[in-house]
N, C-alpha and C positions, 0 to 999 in steps of 0.2 A: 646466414652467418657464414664468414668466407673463413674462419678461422677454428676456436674452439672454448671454451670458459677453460682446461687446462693450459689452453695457451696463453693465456693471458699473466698466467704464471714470465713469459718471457717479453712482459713487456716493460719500458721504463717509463711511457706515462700512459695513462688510461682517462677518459674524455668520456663523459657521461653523459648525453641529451635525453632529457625527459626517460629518464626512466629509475628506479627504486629497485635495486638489487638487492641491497638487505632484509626490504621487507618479501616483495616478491620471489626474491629468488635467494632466500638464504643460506642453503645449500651449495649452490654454484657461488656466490658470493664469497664462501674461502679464497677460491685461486685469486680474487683484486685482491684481499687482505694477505696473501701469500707474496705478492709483487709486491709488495709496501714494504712484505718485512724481508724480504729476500733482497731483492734489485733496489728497494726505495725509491720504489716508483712511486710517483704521484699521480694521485688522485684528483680530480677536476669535474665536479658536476654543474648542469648547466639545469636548474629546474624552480619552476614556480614557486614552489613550497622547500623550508627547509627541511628535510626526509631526513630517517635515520643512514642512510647515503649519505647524504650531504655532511651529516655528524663525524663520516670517516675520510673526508675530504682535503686536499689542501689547501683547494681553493674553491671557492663557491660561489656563483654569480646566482641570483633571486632572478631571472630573465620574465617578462609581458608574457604571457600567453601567448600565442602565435607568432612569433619574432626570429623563431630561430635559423629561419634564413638570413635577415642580416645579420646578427650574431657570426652566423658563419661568412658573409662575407668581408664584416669587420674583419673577423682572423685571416682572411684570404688578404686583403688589401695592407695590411700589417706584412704578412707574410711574403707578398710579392716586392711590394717597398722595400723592404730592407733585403730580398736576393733570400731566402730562407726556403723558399722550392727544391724541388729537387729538377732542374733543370733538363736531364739528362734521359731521367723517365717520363718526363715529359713529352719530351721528343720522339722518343722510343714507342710510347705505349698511350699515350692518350690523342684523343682528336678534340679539339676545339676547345682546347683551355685559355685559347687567346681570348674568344668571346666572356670567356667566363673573369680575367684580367681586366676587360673592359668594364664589365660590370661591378666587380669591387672595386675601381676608379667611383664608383657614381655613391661609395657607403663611407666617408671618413667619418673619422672615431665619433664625432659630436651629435653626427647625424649617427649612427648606430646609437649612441650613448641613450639620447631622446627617442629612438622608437624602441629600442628595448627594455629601456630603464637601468640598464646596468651602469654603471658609472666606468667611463673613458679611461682612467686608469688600472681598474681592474680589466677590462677588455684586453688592454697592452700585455698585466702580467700574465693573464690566462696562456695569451697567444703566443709570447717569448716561452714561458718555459713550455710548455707543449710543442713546438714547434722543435725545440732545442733538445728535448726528450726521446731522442728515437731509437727501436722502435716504439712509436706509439698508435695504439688500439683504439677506437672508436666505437661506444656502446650507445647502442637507443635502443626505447621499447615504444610504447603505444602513445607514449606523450609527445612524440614528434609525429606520429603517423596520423592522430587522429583530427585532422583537420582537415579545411578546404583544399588546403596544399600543401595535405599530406603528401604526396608525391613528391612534389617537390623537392618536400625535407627530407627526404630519404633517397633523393639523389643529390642535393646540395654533402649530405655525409661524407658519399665517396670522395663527392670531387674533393673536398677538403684532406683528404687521407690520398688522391692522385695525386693533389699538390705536394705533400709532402713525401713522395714515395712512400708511401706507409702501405702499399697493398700489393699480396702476392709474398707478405714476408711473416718469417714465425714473430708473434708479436705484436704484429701490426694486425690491418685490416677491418672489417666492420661486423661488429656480433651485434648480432638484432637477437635480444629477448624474448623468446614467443609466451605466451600469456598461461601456458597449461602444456600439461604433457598431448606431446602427439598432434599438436597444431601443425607444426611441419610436414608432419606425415599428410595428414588430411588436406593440406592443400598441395602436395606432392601428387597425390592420388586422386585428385580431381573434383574435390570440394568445392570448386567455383562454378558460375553459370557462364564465364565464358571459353572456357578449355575443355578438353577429353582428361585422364591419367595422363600425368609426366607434362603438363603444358604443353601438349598437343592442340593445336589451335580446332578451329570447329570449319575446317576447309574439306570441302569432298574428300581431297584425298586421304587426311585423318580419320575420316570416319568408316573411309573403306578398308583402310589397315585395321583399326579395332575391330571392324565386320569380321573381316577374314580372320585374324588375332582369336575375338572369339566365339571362333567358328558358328556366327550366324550370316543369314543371309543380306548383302546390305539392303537390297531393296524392301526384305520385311522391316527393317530397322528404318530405312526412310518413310515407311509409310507409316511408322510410330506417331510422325508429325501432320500436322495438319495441309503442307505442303513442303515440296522440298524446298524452299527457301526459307521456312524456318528453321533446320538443321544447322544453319549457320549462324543466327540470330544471340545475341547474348541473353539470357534472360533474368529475374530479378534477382537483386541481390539482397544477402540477409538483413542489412540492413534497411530496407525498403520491402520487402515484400507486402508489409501492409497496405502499402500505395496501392498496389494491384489489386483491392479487397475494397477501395475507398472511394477508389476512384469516379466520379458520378456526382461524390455529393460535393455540395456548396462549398467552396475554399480549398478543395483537393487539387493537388498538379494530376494532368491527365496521362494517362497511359497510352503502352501500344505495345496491344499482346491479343493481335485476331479478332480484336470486338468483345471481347468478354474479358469479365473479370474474374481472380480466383477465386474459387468454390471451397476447397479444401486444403488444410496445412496438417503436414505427415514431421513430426519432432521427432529429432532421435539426437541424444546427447549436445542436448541446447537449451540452457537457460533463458528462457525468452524473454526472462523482465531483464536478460544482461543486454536489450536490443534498444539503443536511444528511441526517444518519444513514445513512453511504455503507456503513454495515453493512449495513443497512434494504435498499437499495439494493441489495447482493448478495444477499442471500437472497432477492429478489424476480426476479433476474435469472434465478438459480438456476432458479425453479420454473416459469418463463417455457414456453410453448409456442414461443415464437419472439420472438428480439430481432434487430433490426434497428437497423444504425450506418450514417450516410449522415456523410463527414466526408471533408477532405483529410489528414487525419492519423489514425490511429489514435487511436479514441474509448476511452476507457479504462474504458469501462462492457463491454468486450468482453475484457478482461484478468483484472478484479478478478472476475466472474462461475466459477464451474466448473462451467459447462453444456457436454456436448460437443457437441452440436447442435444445426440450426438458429439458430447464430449468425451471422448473415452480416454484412458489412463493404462499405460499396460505396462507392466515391473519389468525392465531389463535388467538383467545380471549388473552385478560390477565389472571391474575389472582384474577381481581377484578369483571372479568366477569364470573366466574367460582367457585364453591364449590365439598368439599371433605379434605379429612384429608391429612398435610404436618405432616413430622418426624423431629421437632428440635434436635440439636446436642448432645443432651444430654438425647436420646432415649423417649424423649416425643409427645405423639400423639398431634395435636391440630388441630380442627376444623375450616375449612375456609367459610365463607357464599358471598353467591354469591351478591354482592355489584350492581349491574349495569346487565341488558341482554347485551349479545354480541352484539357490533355497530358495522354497514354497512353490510359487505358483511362476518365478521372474523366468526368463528366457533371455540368453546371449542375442547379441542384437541381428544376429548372421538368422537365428532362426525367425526371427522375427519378418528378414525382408525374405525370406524365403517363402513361409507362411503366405505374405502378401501377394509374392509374385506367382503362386500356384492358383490365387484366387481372381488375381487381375490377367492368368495368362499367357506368362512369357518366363515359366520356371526353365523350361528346360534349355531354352537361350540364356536364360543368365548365368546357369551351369555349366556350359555347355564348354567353355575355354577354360574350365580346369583339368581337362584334359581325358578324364576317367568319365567322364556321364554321371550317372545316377552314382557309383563306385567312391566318387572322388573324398579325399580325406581332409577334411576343416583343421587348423587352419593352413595345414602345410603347402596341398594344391594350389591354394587359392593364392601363399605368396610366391612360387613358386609360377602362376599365373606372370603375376604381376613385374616379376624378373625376366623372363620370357618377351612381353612386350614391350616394357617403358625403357626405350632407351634412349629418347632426350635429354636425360638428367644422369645416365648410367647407372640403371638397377641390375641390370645383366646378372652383376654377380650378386645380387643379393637373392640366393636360395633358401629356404628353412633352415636347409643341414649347416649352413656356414655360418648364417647367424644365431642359431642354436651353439655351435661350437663357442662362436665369440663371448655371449651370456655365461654359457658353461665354465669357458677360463676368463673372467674381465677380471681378475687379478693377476694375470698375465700380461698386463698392457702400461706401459709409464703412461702416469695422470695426467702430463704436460704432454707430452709428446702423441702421446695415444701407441705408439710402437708397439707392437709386439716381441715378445721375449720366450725363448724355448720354444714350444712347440706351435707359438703364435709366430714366428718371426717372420718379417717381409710383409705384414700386414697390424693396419690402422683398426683401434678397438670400434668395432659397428659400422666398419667398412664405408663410412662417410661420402655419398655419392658426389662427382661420381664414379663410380665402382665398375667398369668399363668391361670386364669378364671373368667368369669362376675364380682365375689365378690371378686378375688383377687385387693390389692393397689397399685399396680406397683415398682417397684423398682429402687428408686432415688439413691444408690450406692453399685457396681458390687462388688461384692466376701465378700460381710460383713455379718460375721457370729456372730454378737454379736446381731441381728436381726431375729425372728423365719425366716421361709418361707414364713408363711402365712402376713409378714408385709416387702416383701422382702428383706429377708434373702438369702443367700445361700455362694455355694464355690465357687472353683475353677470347669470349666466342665471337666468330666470326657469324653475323645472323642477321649484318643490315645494307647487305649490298659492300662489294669489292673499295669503293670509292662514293665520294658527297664532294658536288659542285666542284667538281676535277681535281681532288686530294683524296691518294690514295688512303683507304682503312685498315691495309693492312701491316704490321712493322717492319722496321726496317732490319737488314742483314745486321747479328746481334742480340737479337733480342725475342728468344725461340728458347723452347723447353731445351736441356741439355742433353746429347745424346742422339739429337733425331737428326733424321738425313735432311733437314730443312733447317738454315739458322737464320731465318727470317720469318714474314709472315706468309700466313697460304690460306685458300677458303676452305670451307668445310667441305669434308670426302663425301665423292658420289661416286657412284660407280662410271660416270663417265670419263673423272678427272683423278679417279687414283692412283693409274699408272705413270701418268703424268709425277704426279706430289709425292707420290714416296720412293719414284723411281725404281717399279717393279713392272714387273711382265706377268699377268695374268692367263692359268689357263681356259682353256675353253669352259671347261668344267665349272671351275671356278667363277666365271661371267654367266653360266648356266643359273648359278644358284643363288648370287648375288641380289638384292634390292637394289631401285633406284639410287638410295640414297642413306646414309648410316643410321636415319632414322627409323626407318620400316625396312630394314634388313634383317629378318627372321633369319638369315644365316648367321648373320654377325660377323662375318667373313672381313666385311669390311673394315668393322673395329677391331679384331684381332690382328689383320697386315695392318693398319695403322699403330698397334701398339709393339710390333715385330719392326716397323722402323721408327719409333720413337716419336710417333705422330699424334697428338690430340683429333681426336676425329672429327670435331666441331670445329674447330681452322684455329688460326693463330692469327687476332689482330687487334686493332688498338679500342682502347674502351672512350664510350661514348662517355664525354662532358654535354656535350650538344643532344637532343633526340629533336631531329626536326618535324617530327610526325606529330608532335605534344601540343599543347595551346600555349604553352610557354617553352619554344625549343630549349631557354635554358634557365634555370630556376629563377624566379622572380617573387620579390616578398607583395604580396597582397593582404591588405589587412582582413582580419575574420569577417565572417557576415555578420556578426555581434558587435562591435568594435569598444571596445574604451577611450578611445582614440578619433574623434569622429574627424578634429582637424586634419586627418593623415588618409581619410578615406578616402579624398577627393586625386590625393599623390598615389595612392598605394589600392584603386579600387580593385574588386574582384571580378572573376569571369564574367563572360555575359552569359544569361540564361542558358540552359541547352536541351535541349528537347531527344524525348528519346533517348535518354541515359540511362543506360540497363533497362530498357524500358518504362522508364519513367519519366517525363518533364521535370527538369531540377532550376531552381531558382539559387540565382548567385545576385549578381549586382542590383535586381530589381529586389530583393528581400533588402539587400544590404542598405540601399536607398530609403527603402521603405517610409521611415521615419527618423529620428534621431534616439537610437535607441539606448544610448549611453544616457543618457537625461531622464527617462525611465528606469533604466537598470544600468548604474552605473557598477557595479562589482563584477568582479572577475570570478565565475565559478570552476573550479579545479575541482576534477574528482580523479578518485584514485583507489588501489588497492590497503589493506591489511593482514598481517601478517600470517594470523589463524582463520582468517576466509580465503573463499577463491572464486571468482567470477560470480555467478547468481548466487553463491553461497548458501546455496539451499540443503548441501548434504553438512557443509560448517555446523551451520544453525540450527540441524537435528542433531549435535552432539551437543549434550551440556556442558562439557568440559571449554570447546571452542566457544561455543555461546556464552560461559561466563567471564572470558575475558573484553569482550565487546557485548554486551546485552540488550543495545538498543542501538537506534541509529543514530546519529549526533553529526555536530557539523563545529569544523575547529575556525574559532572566529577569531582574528583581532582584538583585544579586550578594549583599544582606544574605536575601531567601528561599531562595538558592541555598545559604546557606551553612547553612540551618537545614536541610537537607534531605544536605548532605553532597556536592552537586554541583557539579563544579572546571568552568570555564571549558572549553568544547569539550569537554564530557564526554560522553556518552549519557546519556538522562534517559526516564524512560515520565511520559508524561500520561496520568492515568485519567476517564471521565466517568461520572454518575450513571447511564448505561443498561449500566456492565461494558463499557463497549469502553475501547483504548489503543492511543497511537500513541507510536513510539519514535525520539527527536528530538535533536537536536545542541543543547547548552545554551548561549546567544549572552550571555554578561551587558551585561547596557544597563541605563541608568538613565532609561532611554524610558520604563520602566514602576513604577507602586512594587510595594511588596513584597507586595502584597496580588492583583496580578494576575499574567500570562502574557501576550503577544503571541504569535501563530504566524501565517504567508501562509496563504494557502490555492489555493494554484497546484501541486500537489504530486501526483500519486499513482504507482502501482508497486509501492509495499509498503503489505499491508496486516497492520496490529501487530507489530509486527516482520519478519515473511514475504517476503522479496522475490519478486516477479512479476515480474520478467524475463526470465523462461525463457515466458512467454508470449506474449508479443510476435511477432507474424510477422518473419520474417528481415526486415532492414535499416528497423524499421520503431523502435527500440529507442531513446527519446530520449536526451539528453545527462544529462539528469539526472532521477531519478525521486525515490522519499519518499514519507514517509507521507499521506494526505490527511487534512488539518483537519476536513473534517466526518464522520470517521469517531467523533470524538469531541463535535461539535456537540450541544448537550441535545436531549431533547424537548421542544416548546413551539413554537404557531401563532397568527399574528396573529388575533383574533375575529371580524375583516371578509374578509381576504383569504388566511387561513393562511398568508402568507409565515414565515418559520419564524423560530424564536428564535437567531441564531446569534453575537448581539452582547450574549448576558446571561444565560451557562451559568456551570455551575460545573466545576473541575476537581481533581483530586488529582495530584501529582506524587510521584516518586521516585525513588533513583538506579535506570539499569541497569545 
């Protein structure tokens, strides 16, 4: 999120791709309804289903399932046609938006109109007043990301907001919705299999900064691994790991993870039936040496399994039982205080992996860089830890003491601005990274250079080479945060090249204590004379349209490997296979080929959230209150598809999907959706295809409401970059039961 949900307050239109703020996020949802009624801004959502979003809209496009690339370059080709660019930041601050101009030459309105479904004149008025709108804001959530090209879509976003200069401005920019509290955080802090904390890549020399960082030995830490060439290695990601448990049998994509497969799966604050191919998912659980559920509620990866051993369950606290710092979506730190001790038998999840790592071995190294040894104090040291190291993304300044203070006074701070006032002043509420040292005020919006450094300021990161194919990447004289001895571009500070760039003289002293590079500079030395001349210390240059490193250097519409559209898969096919993806074999154009699978499963399945669940909604559905407003699972149908099918209103209906699984659903008719798709939550599980699993549940442990889970019929299909999975552009078959 390069901006803020209070800033949105200062926008004049706001653009909505695949995603449901009202229901999901009805909270932050005020500040759009505040822009409407303040500025009269408009509203523009872009989504499958008409949502109660769409209800607060001015204009509303029904878009195909997976289309929202040329939707976007429709408005790009609209936009460039008629000179509506912003030409000047273009020049200034992007690379390779020419490519990207050529490429909306290849989408006119007809030809967008037919693969998206939206009708050519609403295309036009989307685009005029949006375009004519500014500033205007750009929201998506998980309905643009979760595809094969995913990636894609959430770099086709920006460029749309490049073209209009809309980025680097209050107002503007792109807020990405993350799904739950503290999802930012946790992939901040190294949540993936292929980073260290702070996206630190998994390159020696990363690994030997966090060695030293915290204070263990590197070589005992490489020798964690089975050789040192796996250190570097990506390894599986959440949405596949079953692959790795599967792999062997008949029809599995094969792995490559040293010749074995995984033995055992350790859960901690993860809903595993929220993980597409919840089939996939039990047969892996099945075969499991040992699974492991760390949850305050019964995890329902421990239900759907019929493993009779070695399944263990172990109560984690809440998070009312618990303190330390969560990362709201809009890169702000904020302080959680511990409400309540941990009741009965649960335990905070801190002790839990402490527990583990005293029995597996390696306690006093994981301790070990809180600084105090045995002494250290939870959870202060430990962010405290974590400010100390990650300064990729600038947590420098995020200490316990300061984001404590910030919690302490957050009425101190304007909603829209985030400013601080009185005794806050000169700093951002939750110090929004990045937060570059102690006294720095964090940075409430990404790439604005009308702002010194020192009041977060800066550019674009400078982080892919000086120049591409003999065009410089860095900007031109102009167009430089304000204030710094540089009013152009420059690369990112190392200790080689800083006397150079900020035009200082360093002492001996000084080059004594210094790191490499502003990344592993335990001094800090570096970012602190960077922000003493007004310098970003990640460099100042122009933001990639182009990534030439990608399978598509620049976003390109590929139709789903599900398609509804089979005429268009021959123009718009997908990847070619790829082997060894996160350690997996992932099948794209030979799945997509496969058959004609629209002829089989001609409907569009759409799932999504509700308003009183949230993700597995497993803690929902042990409240009865939440439970009684949704009580069952159900699926909102078209009543004219309903009726080609033979399926009455509240009836029982099976959905079928392309991999033979089905889940068996209460039929809701809406005309949320047309006749061409399905809506279903995906907050549900207990029964699996019909089966009820409630006889498995431990005594008094049995929620209010159970059903079948959505992604037991989710396609197969993973993003090319990140395998995030296809779960917003499957297909499905229906019938009565």
């Amino acid at each position: 999120m390069t901006n803020s949900l209070g800033d949105i307050q200062n926008s004049n239109a706001i653009i909505i791709f695949g995603a449901n703020p009202a229901v999901n996020h009805p909270v932050g949802f005020q500040h759009f309804l505040k822009a409407k009624e303040r500025n009269n801004a408009k509203i523009i959502v872009i989504d499958p289903r008409f949502t109660k979003t769409a209800a607060k809209a001015d204009l509303y496009a029904q878009i195909r399932p997976g289309t929202d690339i040329p939707f976007m370059y429709g408005m790009l080709n609209i936009i460039f046609e008629n000179g509506w660019h912003d030409k000047n930041f273009i020049n200034d601050r992007v690379y390779g938006m020419e490519d990207i101009m050529a490429e909306a030459k290849n989408w006119p309105i007809e030809r967008v109109a037919d693969v998206t479904g939206v009708k050519a004149d609403l295309i036009v008025q989307i685009t005029k007043l949006y375009a004519s709108a500014k500033p205007g804001t750009l929201v998506w959530a998980m309905g643009l990301t979760q595809h094969t090209i995913g990636t894609s879509n959430t770099r086709m976003a920006p460029i749309l907001q490049l073209a209009l200069g809309n980025m680097g401005v209050a107002g503007g920019g792109t807020n990405i919705l993350r799904g739950h509290d503290n999802v930012q955080g946790a992939t901040d802090f190294g949540c993936l299999s292929d980073s260290l904390p702070g996206y630190y890549g998994l390159a020696e020399g990363s690994w030997k900064y966090f060695a030293s960082s915290w204070g263990v030995d590197f070589d005992w830490l490489q020798g964690r691994f089975k050789d040192p060439s796996w250190m570097g290695k990506n390894g599986f990601t959440l949405a596949r790991w079953w692959a790795g448990v599967l792999a062997g049998n008949e029809g599995e994509d094969a792995i490559h993870n040293a010749g074995t497969n995984l033995k055992a799966l350790f859960v901690m604050g993860n809903g595993i039936t929220s993980t597409a191919q919840t089939k996939k998912v039990k047969e892996a659980l099945d075969k499991l040496d040992l699974a492991v559920f760390c949850d305050p509620f019964v995890n329902e990866g421990a239900i759907i399994t019929d493993k009779q051993n070695d399944v263990y369950i172990l109560p984690a606290a809440t998070q009312f039982e618990t303190a330390g710092s969560v990362t709201a979506t809009n890169r702000s730190g904020q302080w959680r205080y511990e409400v309540i001790k941990p009741m009965y038998e649960s335990k905070p999840d801190q002790e839990i992996m402490f527990e583990l790592a005293k029995r597996l071995g390696f306690y006093e190294q994981l301790i070990a860089g809180m600084g105090k040894g045995k002494d250290f104090v939870w959870p202060e040291d430990a962010t405290n830890e974590i400010s100390r190291v990650i300064k990729t993304i600038g947590l420098t300044g995020w200490t316990a003491d300061r984001l404590k203070k910030h919690t302490d006074n957050w009425h101190m701070f304007d909603e829209i601005s985030l400013a601080g006032y009185g005794e806050m002043t000169g700093e951002y509420y939750g110090l929004p990274w990045p937060c570059w040292t102690t006294k720095h005020s964090g940075s409430p919006n990404l790439y604005d250079i009308s702002k010194p450094v020192k009041f977060g300021g800066m550019g674009f990161r400078q982080n892919f080479g000086l120049e591409h194919e003999g065009v410089s990447l860095l900007t031109p004289k102009g167009s430089a945060p304000v204030g710094g001895v540089q009013d152009g571009g420059y690369p990112e500070i190392t200790k080689e090249n800083i006397e150079a760039v900020l035009k200082i003289t360093l002492t001996e002293d000084e080059k004594a204590k210094m790191g490499a590079n502003w990344k592993v500079d335990k001094s800090n030395l570096i970012v602190e004379k960077c922000l003493e001349a007004g310098i970003a210390p990640y460099g100042n240059a122009k933001a990639r349209a182009k990534v030439w490193t990608w399978a598509d250097p620049i976003p390109k519409h590929r139709e789903p490997l599900h398609s509804p559209r089979t005429d268009l898969v021959k123009d718009y096919p997908s990847f070619a296979d790829k082997k060894d993806h996160w350690r997996v074999d992932t099948r794209y154009v030979s799945e997509q080929t496969k058959q004609d699978w629209a002829k089989d499963f001609p409907i569009n399945l759409v799932t999504g959230r509700l308003v009183n669940m949230n993700g597995a909604g497993v803690e929902n559905r042990a409240s009865k209150y939440l439970a009684k407003l949704t009580p069952e699972m159900f699926c909102d149908i078209n009543p004219d598809l309903a009726g080609r099918y033979g399926i009455r209103d509240g009836a029982m209906m099976w959905i079928h999907s392309p991999q033979g699984t089905k889940i068996k659903v209460k039929a809701h008719y809406s005309y949320s959706v047309t006749p061409d798709r399905v809506f279903i939550p995906i907050h549900f599980a207990g029964v699996m295809e019909g089966v009820d699993l409630s006889h498995k549940y431990p005594d008094g442990t049995l929620p209010y409401a159970t059903g079948e889970s959505a992604n037991t019929i989710t396609n197969y299909g993973y993003d090319i970059v990140t395998q995030i999975p296809e779960t917003k552009g499957g297909l499905c078959q229906i019938s009565r039961a």
